[in-house]
C-alpha positions in Angstrom: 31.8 19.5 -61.4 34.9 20.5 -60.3 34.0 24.4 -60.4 31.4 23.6 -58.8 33.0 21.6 -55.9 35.7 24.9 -55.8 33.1 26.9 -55.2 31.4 25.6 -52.3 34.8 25.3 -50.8 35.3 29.1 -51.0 32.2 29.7 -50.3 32.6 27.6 -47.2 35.9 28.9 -46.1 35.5 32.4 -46.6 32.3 33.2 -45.2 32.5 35.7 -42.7 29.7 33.5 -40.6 30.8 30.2 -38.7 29.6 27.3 -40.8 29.9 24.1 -38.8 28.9 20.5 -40.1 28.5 17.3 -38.5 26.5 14.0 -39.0 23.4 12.7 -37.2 25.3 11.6 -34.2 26.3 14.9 -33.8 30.0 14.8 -34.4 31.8 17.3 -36.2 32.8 16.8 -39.7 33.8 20.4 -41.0 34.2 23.8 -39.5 35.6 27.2 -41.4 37.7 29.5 -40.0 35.3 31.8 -38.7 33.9 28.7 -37.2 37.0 28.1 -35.1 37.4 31.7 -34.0 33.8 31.2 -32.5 34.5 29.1 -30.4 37.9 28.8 -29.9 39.0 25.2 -30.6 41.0 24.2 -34.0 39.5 21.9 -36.2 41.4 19.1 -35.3 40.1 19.4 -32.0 36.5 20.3 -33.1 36.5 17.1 -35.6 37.4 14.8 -32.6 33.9 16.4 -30.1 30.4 16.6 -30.4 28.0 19.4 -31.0 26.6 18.7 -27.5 30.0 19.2 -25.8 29.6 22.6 -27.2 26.3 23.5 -26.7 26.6 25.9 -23.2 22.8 24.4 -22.0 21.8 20.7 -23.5 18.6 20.9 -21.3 15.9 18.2 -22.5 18.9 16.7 -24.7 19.5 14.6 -22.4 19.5 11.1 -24.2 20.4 9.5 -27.3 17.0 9.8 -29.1 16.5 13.2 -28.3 19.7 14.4 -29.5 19.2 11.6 -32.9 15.2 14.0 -33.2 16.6 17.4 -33.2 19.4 16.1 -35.7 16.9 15.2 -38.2 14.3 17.8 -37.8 14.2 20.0 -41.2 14.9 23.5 -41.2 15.4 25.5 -38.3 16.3 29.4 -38.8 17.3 32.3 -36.5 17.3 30.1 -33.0 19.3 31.1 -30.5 22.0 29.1 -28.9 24.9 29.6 -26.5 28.4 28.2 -27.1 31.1 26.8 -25.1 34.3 29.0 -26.0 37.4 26.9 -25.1 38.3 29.5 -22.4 35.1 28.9 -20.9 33.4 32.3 -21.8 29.6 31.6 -22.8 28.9 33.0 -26.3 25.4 33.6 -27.6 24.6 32.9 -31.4 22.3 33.1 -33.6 22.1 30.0 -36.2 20.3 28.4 -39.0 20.6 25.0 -39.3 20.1 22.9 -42.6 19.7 19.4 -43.3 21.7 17.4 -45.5 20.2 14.6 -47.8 21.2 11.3 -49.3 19.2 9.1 -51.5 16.1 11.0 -49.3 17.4 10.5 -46.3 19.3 12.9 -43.9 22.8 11.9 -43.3 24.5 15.3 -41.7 23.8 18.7 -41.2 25.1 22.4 -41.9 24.6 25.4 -39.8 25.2 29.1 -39.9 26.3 31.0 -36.7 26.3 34.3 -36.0 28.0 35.9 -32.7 25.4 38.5 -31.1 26.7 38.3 -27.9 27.8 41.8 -27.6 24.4 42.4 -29.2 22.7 40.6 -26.3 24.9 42.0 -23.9 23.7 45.5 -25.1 20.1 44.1 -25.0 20.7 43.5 -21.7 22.3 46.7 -20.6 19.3 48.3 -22.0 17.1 46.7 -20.6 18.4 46.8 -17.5 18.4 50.6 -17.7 14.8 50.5 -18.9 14.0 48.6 -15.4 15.8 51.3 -13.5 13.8 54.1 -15.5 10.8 52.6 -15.0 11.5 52.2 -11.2 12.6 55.5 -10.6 9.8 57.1 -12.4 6.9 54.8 -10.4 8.9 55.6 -6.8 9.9 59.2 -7.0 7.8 61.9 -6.5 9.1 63.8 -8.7 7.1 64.3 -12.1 8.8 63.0 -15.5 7.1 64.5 -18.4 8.0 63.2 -21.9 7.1 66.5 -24.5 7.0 66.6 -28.5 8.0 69.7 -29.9 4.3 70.9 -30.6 3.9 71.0 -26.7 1.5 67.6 -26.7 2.7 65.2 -23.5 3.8 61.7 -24.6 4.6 60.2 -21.1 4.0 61.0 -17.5 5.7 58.8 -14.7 3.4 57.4 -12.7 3.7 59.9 -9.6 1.3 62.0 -11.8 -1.8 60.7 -10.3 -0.5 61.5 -6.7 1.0 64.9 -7.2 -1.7 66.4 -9.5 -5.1 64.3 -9.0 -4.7 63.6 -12.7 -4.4 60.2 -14.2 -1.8 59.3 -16.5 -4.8 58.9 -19.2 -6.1 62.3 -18.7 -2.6 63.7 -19.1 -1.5 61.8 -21.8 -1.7 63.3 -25.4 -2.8 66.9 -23.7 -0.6 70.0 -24.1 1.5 70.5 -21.1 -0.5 73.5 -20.1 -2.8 71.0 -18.3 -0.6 71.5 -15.7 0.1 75.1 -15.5 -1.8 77.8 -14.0 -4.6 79.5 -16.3 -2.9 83.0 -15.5 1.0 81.1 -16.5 0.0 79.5 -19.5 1.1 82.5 -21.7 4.2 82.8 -20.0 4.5 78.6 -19.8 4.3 78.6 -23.7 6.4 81.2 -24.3 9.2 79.9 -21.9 8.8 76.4 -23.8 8.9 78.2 -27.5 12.7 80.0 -26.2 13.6 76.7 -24.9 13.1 74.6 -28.3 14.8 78.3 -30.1 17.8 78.5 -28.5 18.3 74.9 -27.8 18.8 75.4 -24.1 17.8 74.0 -20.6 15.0 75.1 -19.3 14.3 76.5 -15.3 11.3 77.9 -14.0 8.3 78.0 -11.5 4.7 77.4 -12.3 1.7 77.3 -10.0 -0.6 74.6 -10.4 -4.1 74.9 -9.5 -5.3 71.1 -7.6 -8.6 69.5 -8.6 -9.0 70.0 -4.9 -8.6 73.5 -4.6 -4.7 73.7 -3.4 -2.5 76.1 -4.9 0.8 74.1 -5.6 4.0 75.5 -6.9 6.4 73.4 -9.2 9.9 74.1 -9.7 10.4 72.9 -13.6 13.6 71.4 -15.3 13.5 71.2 -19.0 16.1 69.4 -21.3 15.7 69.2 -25.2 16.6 66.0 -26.7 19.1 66.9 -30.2 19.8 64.5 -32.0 22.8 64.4 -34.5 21.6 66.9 -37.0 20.9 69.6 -34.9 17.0 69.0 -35.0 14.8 68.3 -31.4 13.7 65.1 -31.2 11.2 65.7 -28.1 11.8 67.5 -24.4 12.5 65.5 -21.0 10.5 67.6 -17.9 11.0 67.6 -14.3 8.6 69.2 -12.0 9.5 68.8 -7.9 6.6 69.7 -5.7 8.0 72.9 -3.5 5.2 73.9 -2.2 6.1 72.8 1.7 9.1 73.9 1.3 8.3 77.5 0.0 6.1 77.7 2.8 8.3 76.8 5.2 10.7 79.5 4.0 8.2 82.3 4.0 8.1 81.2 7.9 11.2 81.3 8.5 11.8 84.5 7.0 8.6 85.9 8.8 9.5 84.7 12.3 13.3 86.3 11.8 11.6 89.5 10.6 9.0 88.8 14.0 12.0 88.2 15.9 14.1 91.5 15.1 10.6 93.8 15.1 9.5 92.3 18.7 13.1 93.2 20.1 12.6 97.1 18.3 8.9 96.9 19.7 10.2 95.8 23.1 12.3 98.8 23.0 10.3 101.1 21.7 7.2 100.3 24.2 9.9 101.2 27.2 10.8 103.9 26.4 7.3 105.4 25.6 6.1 104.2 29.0 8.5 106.2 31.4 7.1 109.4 30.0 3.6 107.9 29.2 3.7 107.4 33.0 4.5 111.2 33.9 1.9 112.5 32.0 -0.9 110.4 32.9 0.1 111.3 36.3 0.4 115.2 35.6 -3.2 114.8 34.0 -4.6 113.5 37.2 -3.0 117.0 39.0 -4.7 119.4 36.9 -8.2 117.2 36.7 -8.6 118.4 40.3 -7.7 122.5 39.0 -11.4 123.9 38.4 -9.7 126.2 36.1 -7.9 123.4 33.6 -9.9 123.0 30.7 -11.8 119.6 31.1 -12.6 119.1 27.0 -8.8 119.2 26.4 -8.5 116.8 29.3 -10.5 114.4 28.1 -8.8 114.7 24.7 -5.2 113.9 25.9 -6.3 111.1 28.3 -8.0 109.3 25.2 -4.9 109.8 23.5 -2.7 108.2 26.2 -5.1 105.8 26.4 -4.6 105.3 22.6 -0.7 105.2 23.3 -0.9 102.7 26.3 -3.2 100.1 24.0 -0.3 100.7 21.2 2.7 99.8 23.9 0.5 96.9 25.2 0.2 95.6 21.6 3.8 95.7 21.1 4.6 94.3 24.3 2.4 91.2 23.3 4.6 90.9 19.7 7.6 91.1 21.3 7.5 88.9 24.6 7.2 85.0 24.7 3.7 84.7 25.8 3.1 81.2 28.6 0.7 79.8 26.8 -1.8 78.1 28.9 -4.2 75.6 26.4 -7.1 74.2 27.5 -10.0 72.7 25.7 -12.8 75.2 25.4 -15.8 75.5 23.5 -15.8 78.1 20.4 -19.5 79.0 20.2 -19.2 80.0 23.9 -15.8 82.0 22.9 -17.9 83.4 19.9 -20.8 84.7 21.6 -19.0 86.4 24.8 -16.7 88.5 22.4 -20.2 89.3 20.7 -22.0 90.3 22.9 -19.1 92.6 24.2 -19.3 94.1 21.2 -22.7 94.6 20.3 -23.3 98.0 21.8 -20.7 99.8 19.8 -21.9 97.6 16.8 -25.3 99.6 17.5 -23.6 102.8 17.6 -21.9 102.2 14.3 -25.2 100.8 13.0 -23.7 97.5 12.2 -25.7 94.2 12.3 -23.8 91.5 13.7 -25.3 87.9 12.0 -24.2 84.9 13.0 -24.3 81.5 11.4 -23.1 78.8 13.7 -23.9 74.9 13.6 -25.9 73.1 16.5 -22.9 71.2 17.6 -19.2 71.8 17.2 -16.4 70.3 18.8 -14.1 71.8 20.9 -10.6 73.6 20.4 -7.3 73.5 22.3 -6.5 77.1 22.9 -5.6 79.9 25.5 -9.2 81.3 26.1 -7.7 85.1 26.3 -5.8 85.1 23.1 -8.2 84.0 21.5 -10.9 86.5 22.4 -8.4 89.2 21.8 -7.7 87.9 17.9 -12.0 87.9 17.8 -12.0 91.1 19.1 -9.9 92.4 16.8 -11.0 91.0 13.8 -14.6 91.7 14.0 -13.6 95.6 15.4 -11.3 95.6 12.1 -15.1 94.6 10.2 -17.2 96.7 11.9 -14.5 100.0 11.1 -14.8 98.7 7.4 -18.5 100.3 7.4 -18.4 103.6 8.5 -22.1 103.6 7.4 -23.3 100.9 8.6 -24.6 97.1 7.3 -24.0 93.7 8.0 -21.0 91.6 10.0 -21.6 87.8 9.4 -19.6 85.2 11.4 -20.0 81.8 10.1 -18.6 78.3 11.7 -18.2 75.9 9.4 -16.8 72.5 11.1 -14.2 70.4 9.3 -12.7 66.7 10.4 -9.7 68.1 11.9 -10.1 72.0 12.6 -13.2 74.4 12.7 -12.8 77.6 10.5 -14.3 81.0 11.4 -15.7 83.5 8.6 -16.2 86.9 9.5 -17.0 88.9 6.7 -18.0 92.6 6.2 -19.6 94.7 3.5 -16.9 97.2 3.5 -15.2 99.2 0.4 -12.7 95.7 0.3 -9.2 95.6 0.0 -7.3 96.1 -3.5 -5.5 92.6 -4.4 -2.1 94.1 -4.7 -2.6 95.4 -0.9 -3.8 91.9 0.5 0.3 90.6 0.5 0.9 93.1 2.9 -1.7 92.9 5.7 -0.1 91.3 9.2 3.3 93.9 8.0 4.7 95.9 11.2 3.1 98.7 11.1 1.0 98.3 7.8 -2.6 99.3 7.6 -6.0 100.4 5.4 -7.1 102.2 7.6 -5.7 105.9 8.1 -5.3 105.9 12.4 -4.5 101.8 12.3 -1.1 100.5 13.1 -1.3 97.1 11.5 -0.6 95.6 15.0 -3.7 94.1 15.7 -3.9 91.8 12.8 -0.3 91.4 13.5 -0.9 90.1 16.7 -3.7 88.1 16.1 -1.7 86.5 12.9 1.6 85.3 15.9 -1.7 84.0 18.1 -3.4 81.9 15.7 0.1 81.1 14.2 1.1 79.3 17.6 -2.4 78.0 18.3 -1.2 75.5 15.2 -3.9 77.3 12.7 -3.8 79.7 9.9 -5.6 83.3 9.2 -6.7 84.0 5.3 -7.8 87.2 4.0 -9.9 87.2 0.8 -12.0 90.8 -0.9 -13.2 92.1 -3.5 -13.8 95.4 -3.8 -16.5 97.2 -3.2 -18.1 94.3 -2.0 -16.4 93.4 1.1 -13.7 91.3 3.1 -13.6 87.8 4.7 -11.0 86.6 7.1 -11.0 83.0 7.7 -9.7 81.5 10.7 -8.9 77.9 11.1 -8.4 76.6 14.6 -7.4 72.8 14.8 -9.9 70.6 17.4 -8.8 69.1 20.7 -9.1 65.7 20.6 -12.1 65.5 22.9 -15.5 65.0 22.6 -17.9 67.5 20.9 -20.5 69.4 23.0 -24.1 70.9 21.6 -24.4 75.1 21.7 -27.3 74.4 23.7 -25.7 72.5 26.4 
């Protein structure tokens, strides 16, 4: 008996866990030292208090016979509880508590506390940063891609859906070249396989083709996650739409190169004029000599004439233009510039079809300008077909702009050579300049609309032109 009896009290005293005991009023008859390091007070003091005086909440323990029920309930293991410390810190345990018996009856209790509070306190801090994770990735617009090493997606932040027209569900357990372009996906994979080699961040653009038919550009950020041993655990992505901003760079860089060509252009159309001016006026002279030869005549004033439209063109590129908008209707625009140009359509045995609706609204624009970027455009198709065929305009309208398709069945333009139409100077064709589409690229430009070009070759070329709608009422072709 009296091992026995030794044993429990070393068991009691040098457990590592707080072991408290008290009797079914709840006052204290044993503590061990871990016990007292709990929650601050000596035994003496603990033997002379309650549990309840303790106990940091003693919510719905607020009389006598509640207290005197959860005393002589039976087991109770793992609950959590928070402590008073004696320096008034709150400290949050986890304790089993253990009946005592008597003859049948229960005449005390045991319990077994562990401290977790730094436990809970990293509970907490994590998740508290599982809160902020989750509302930074459902307010950003930034994408937050999750990626095992086989390339399979295991999260997407919930911007997905916006940016991409994907849901998270479709996305979800895909590879990530879901979200490349077709014609990137090789190099995609093969940037992902060096990333996962080398251990190394990751930083690259991909295109990404929209459900809707927009061409987006992503500038990617990939981080491999290594754990301990050296092997990858999964990869965090980052995509940031750029596509605005790209854009918006392009035009910056094309108005400053606009900028410094219109000031050469500006110069360069001043000083051909002074002499352009002499020798249209010499010209005139010898028209009136019956012995000047009147074929070589004719040649030189079609080739000042050829000069002067150049100068003009360059005039146009390089001075501010006063712009004066008005709404006017396009059909009516359409079919003047038309039927200016129908008789040297005959001559070049080109068929100009025209596919326009009953009603269209009307556009906010300076009625010359725009004539003069029809006129060129349709010119440009017609010279496309040197033999002859067909020059289709089509109007298609749209809610908040009306686009213009004029496409030819020329010889088409090679894709490489498509970046470089609108360039100072750059053309297909072997007399062109490359100013005309320049021009008519500033004009649409500053009308608020776009101009897209779009071949194949050897069947042809479409430019589309979209024009944004003034905000009044749409009229009928017939009117």
């Amino acid at each position: 008996m009296d091992t026995q009896i030794q044993l429990y009290t070393s068991l009691f005293h040098n457990n590592p866990d707080a072991v408290f005991m008290f009797d079914m009023q709840g006052r204290f008859t044993g503590v061990n030292a871990a016990g007292e390091a709990l929650v601050g007070f000596t035994s003496q003091e603990l033997l002379r208090m309650q549990i309840w005086e303790i106990l940091a909440s003693t919510e719905g323990l607020d009389s006598k016979k509640q207290q005197q029920q959860i005393l002589s309930t039976g087991i109770r293991k793992n609950k959590h509880y928070q402590l008073l410390h004696k320096n008034g810190q709150v400290v949050d345990i986890i304790a089993s508590s253990f009946p005592i018996f008597q003859n049948g009856e229960i005449i005390s209790r045991y319990s077994i506390a562990r401290n977790i509070t730094q436990q809970k306190k990293m509970e907490e801090v994590l998740h508290q940063m599982q809160e902020n994770f989750r509302l930074i990735s459902e307010n950003i617009m930034d994408l937050i891609f999750i990626v095992n090493v086989d390339g399979m997606i295991t999260y997407a932040s919930p911007s997905v859906q916006a940016v991409t027209g994907l849901t998270i569900d479709q996305v979800i357990n895909q590879n990530f070249s879901i979200l490349i372009h077709p014609e990137q996906v090789t190099n995609a994979k093969s940037d992902f396989a060096q990333m996962l080699k080398q251990k190394t961040t990751l930083d690259a653009e991909y295109h990404y083709l929209h459900p809707d038919g927009r061409m987006l550009l992503f500038d990617v950020k990939g981080t491999p996650d290594v754990c301990s041993n050296g092997h990858i655990l999964s990869t965090v992505f980052v995509a940031r739409d750029i596509t605005e901003r790209r854009q918006s760079e392009e035009l910056l860089r094309y108005s400053d190169k606009l900028s410094v060509l219109g000031e050469l252009a500006a110069g360069i159309a001043h000083e051909i004029r002074n002499p352009l001016a002499a020798l249209k006026g010499f010209i005139q002279l010898m028209e009136g000599d019956e012995f000047a030869n009147q074929q070589y005549l004719q040649i030189m004033r079609s080739e000042i004439d050829r000069i002067t439209s150049i100068t003009s063109e360059l005039l146009i590129m390089a001075k501010p233009q006063t712009l004066r908008f008005a709404p006017n209707g396009l059909l009516p625009l359409l079919s003047s510039v038309i039927k200016l140009l129908e008789p040297q359509a005959l001559l070049k045995n080109v068929s100009i079809l025209t596919d326009f609706p009953q009603v269209t609204s009307l556009i906010l624009c300076e009625e010359y300008q725009i004539k003069q970027v029809f006129i060129n455009i349709i010119k440009n198709g017609m010279e496309a077909m040197p033999l002859g065929g067909n020059l289709t305009i089509k109007v298609v309208e749209r809610p908040s702009d009306v686009i213009i398709r004029i496409s030819d069945q020329g010889q088409g333009i090679p894709a490489e050579l498509l970046p470089r139409l609108g360039e100072f100077f750059y053309s297909t064709k072997e007399t062109g300049t490359g100013l005309g589409l320049m021009v008519s690229t500033k004009i649409i430009r500053d009308h608020g609309g776009t101009i897209n070009i779009a071949s194949d070759v050897g069947k042809g070329t479409t430019v589309s032109i979209s024009i944004p709608k003034a905000l009044k009422p749409t009229v009928s072709f017939n009117d």
